[in-house]
ZAMARGU-4260 file (C-alpha; in steps of 0.2 Angstrom, whole numbers, plus 5000, padded with zeros to 4 digits):
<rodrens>
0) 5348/5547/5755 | 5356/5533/5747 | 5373/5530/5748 | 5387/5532/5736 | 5395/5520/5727
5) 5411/5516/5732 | 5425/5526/5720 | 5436/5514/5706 | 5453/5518/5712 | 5463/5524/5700
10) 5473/5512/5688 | 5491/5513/5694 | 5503/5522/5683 | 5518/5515/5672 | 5531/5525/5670
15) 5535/5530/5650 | 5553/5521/5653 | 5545/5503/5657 | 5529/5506/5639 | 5548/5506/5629
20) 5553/5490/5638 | 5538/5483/5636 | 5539/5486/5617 | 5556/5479/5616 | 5550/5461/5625
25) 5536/5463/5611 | 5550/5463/5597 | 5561/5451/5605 | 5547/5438/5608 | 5542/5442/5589
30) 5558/5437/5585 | 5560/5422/5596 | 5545/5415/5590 | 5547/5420/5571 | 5562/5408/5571
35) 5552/5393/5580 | 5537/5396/5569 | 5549/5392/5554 | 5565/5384/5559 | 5559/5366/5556
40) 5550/5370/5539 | 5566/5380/5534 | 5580/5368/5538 | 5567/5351/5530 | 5561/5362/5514
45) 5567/5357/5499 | 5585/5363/5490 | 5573/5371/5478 | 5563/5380/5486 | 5577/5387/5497
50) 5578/5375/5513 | 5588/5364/5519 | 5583/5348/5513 | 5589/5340/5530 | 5576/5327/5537
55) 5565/5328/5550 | 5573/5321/5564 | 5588/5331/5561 | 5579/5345/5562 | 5569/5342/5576
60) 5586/5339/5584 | 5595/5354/5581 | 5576/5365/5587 | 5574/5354/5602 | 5594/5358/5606
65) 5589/5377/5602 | 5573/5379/5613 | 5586/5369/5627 | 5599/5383/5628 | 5588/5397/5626
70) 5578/5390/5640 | 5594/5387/5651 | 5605/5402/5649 | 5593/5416/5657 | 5602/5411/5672
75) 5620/5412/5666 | 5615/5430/5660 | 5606/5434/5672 | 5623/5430/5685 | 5634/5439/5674
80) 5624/5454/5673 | 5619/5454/5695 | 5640/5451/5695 | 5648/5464/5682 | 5638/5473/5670
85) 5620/5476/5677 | 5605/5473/5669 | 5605/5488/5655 | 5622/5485/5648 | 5616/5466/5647
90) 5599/5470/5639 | 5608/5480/5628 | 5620/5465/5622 | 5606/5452/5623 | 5598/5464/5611
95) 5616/5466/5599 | 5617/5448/5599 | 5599/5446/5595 | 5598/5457/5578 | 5617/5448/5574
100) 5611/5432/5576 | 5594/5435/5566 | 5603/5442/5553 | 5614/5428/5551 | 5601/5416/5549
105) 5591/5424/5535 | 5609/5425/5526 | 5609/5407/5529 | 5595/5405/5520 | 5599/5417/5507
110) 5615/5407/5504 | 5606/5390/5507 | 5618/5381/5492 | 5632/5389/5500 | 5646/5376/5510
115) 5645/5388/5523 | 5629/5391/5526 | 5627/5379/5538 | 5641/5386/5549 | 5631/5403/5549
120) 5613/5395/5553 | 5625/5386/5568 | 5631/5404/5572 | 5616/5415/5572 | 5606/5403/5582
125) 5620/5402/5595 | 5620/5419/5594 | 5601/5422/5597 | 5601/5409/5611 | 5615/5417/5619
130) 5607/5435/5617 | 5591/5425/5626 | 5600/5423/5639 | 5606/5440/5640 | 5590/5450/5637
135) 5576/5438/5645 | 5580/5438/5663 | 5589/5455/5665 | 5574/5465/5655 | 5561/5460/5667
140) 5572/5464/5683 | 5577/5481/5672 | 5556/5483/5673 | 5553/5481/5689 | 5566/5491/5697
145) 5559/5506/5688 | 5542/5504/5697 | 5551/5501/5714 | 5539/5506/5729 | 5524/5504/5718
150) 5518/5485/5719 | 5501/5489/5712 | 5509/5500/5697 | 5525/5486/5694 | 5510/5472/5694
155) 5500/5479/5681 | 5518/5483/5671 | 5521/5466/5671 | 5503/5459/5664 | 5506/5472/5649
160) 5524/5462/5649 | 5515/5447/5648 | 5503/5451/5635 | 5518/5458/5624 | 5525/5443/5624
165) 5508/5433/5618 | 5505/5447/5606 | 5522/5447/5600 | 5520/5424/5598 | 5504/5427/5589
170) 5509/5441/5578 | 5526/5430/5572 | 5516/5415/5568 | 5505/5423/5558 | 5517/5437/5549
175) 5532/5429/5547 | 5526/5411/5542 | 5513/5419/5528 | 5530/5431/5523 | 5543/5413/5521
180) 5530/5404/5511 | 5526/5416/5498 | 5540/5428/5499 | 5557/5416/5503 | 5564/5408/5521
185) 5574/5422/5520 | 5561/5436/5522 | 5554/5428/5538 | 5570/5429/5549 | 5573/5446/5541
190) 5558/5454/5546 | 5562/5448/5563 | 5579/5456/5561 | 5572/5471/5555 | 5558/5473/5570
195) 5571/5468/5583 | 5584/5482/5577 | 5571/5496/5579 | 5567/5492/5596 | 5584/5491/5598
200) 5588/5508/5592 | 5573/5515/5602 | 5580/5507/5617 | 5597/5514/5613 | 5590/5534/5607
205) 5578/5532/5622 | 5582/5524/5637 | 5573/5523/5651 | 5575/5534/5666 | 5593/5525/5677
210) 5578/5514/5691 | 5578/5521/5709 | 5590/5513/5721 | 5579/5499/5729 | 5565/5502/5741
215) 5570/5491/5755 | 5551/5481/5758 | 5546/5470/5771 | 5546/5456/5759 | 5561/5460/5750
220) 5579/5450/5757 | 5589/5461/5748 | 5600/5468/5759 | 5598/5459/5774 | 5605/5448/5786
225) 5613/5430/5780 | 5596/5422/5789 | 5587/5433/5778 | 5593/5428/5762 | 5593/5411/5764
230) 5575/5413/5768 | 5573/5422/5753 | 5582/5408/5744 | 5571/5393/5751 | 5554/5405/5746
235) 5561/5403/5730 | 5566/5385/5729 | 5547/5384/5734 | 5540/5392/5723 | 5550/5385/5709
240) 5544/5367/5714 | 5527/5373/5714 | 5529/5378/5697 | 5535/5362/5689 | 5519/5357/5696
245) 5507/5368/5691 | 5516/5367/5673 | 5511/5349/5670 | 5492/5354/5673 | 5497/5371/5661
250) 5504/5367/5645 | 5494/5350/5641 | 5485/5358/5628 | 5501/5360/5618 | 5506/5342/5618
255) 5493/5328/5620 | 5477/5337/5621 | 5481/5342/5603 | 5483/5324/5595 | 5465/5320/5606
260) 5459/5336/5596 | 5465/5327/5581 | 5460/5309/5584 | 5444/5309/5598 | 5435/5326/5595
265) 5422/5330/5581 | 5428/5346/5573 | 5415/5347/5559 | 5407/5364/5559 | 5395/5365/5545
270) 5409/5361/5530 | 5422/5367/5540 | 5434/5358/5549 | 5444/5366/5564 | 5462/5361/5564
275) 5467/5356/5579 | 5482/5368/5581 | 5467/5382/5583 | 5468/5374/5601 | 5483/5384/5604
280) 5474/5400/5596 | 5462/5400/5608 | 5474/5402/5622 | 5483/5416/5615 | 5470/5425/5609
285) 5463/5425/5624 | 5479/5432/5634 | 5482/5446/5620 | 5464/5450/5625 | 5463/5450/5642
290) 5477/5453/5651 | 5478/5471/5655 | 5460/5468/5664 | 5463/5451/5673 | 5476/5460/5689
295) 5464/5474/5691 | 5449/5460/5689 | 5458/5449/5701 | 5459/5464/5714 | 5442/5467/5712
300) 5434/5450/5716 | 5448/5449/5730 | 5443/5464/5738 | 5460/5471/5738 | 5460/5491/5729
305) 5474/5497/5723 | 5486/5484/5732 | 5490/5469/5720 | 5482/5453/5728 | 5492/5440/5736
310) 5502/5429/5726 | 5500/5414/5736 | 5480/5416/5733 | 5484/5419/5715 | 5492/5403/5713
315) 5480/5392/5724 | 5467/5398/5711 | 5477/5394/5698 | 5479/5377/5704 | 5461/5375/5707
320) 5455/5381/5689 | 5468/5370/5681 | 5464/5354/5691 | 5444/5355/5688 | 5448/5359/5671
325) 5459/5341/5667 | 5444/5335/5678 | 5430/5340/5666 | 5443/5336/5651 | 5443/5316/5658
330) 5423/5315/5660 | 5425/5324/5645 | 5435/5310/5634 | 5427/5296/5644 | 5421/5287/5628
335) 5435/5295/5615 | 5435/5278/5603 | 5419/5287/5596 | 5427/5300/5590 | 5411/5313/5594
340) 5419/5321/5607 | 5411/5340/5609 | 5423/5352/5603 | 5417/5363/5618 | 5425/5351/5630
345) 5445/5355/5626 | 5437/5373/5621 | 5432/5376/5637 | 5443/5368/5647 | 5457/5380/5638
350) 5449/5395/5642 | 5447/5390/5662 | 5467/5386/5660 | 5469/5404/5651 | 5459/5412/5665
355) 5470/5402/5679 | 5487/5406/5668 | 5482/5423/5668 | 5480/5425/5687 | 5496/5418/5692
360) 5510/5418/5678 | 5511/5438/5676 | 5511/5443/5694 | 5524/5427/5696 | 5536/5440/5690
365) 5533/5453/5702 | 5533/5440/5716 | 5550/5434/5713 | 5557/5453/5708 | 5550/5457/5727
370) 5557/5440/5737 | 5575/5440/5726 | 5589/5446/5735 | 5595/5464/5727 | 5611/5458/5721
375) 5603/5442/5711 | 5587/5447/5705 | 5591/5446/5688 | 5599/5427/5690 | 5583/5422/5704
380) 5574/5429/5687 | 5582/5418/5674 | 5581/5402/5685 | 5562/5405/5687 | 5562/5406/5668
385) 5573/5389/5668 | 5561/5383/5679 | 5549/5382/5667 | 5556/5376/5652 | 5561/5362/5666
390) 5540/5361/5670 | 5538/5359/5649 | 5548/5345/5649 | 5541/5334/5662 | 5524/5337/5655
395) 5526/5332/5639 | 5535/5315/5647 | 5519/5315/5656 | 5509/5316/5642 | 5517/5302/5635
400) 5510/5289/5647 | 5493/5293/5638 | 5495/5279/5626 | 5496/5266/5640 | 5485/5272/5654
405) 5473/5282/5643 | 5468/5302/5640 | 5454/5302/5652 | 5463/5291/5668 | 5478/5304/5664
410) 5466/5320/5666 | 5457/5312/5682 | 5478/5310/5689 | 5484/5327/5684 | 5465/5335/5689
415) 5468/5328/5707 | 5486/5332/5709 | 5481/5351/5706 | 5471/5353/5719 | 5481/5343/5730
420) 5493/5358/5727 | 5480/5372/5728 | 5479/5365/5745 | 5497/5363/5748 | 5500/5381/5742
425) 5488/5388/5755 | 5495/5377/5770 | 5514/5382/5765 | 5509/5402/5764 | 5501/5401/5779
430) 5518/5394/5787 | 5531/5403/5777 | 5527/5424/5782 | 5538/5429/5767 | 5527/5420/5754
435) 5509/5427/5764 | 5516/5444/5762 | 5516/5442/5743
</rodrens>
């Protein structure tokens, strides 16, 4: 009599309270990107066409300064909302300031010859980096604390964050920029106004169930002792450092690798040529995709059930996939003066990032929710966020050094220093119990 097959265990469930949240980060992240898929057009376009006319250094300015704040003040809401209003009332005024300061700037463009429609562009994106700041880092603490005691169930809610968020980037770059160009800058940010204001009143009509008090876990410092938390603290500090790491290997592809795509690889297919921006397709058609599968995947290949694999692990293998990718990308673009290098190459080597993002970065919210002290999860959220716009910069400053030591010798460097850190990652787990009992 042959034996059974083992049984599947059951997909974790998510609770309806944390779908609606979820659907909100997709609206917010719609928005977020709507603006940064059109901003710079907008504020260069011509007079006549409705822009801005300014030039292009100006407005690179005023979006790098943008993409700054929004980056940085996750932490200074998410202090504000652990001190005195609590992550709902703050998700509700992130998501106030949000539809205000969309609003405001598709009025600015509406009004683009007005004197005062540079003082309402000013306004609404203060407005939507400030709501940023409010929204980001206190939503995903609002979602994990309704999934509290269920680390299998809080772990897959947060993959389906994830992929709201990709889905949300990919629907605004292709929506909103196709609506500015042949509709009006104006009907871009509105759109983005109009989406973010139904979710809004969905969240307001429908709120999620008030989240259990806190399950006191082995792995959580919340409540305990001084020792505790400042062990809590240091895991954090860790794991923040790692992250700046693992960043420059991550985010390549959206800086340097794209003018290689541009100037090294052949991307003649038949009559067609691939733009190299498509590079950046690839990744988040692949997260959209896969995301929901890749934690219960993960568990599979690790052997581990129904329990969420260890974090730690999950950023090992990140490291690993990412440093053979830059690896195979410098063998790769050994001889890129010939322009006819493979398009499979930085294809490929995308995908194996993907796979290795998609490991790590959406349980990387569920590690940090879990170590955080109970009274500061929302700030410990919003300084992981900081964390990596802090990661994007340094890269693309890394990225830089390219044009004197060369694509390929670049790749070999960042190839080897990933799984340097892969290796550093598993010694430091091993010595730190907090971060081996992710």
């Amino acid at each position: 009599m042959t034996a059974s097959p083992p049984a599947v265990p059951a997909l974790p469930v998510i609770p309806a309270g944390a779908w609606r949240l979820i659907v909100l980060e997709f609206w917010e992240r719609f928005s977020y990107y709507g603006i940064l898929a059109i901003l710079v057009l907008f504020l260069t376009g011509p007079a006549e066409r409705g822009g801005f006319g300014w030039t292009d250094s100006r407005a690179l300015d005023l979006f790098s300064i943008f993409a700054a704040v929004a980056f940085i003040l996750p932490m200074v809401g998410g202090y504000v909302a652990d001190r005195w209003l609590g992550t709902r009332r703050a998700v509700l005024i992130g998501s106030c300031l949000l539809v205000a300061g969309n609003v405001a700037i598709a009025a600015s463009a509406i009004l683009h010859a007005s004197p005062s429609s540079a003082t309402m562009l000013y306004a609404g994106l203060f407005a939507v980096a400030l709501g940023n700041g409010f929204f980001k880092s206190s939503l995903v603490t609002l979602l994990g604390s309704l999934i509290e005691g269920d680390d299998a169930a809080r772990d897959r809610a947060f993959r389906y964050y994830y992929q709201a968020i990709m889905l949300g980037a990919l629907a605004a770059s292709l929506v909103v920029g196709a609506l500015a160009e042949n509709i009006g800058w104006w009907s871009g940010f509105a759109l983005a106004a109009a989406g973010m204001a139904i979710s809004f009143a969905i969240f307001v009509i429908w709120p999620p169930n008030p989240p259990r008090p806190a399950t006191i876990q082995a792995v959580d410092a919340g409540s305990g002792s001084g020792e505790s938390l400042t062990h809590a603290a240091m895991d954090i500090a860790i794991l923040c450092a790692f992250l700046v790491i693992i960043t420059v290997g991550w985010v390549q592809f959206q800086g340097v690798w794209l003018l290689e795509m541009q100037h090294a690889v052949n991307r003649t297919i038949g009559t067609f040529t691939v733009p190299p921006s498509w590079l950046l397709s690839v990744n988040a058609i692949v997260v959209v995709l896969f995301t929901p599968a890749s934690g219960r995947l993960w568990r599979r290949l690790t052997g581990s059930g129904e329990h969420a694999a260890g974090f730690a692990a999950q950023f090992a293998a990140a490291f690993a996939l990412m440093g053979i990718s830059h690896l195979l990308m410098a063998f790769g673009f050994r001889d890129p003066a010939s322009g006819n290098v493979s398009l499979l190459w930085p294809v490929g080597c995308v995908l194996m990032i993907t796979v290795g993002e998609l490991i790590f970065w959406p349980s990387s919210y569920n590690a940090i929710h879990r170590i955080a002290p109970a009274r500061s999860k929302s700030l410990m959220m919003g300084i992981w966020l900081a964390t990596l716009g802090l990661g994007q910069y340094i890269t693309h400053q890394v990225g830089r050094t390219a044009e004197t030591i060369g694509f390929s010798t670049l790749s070999s460097y960042i190839g080897m220093a990933m799984l340097a850190a892969c290796i550093a990652v598993m010694v430091i787990a091993r010595l730190r119990p907090t971060l081996r009992a992710l």
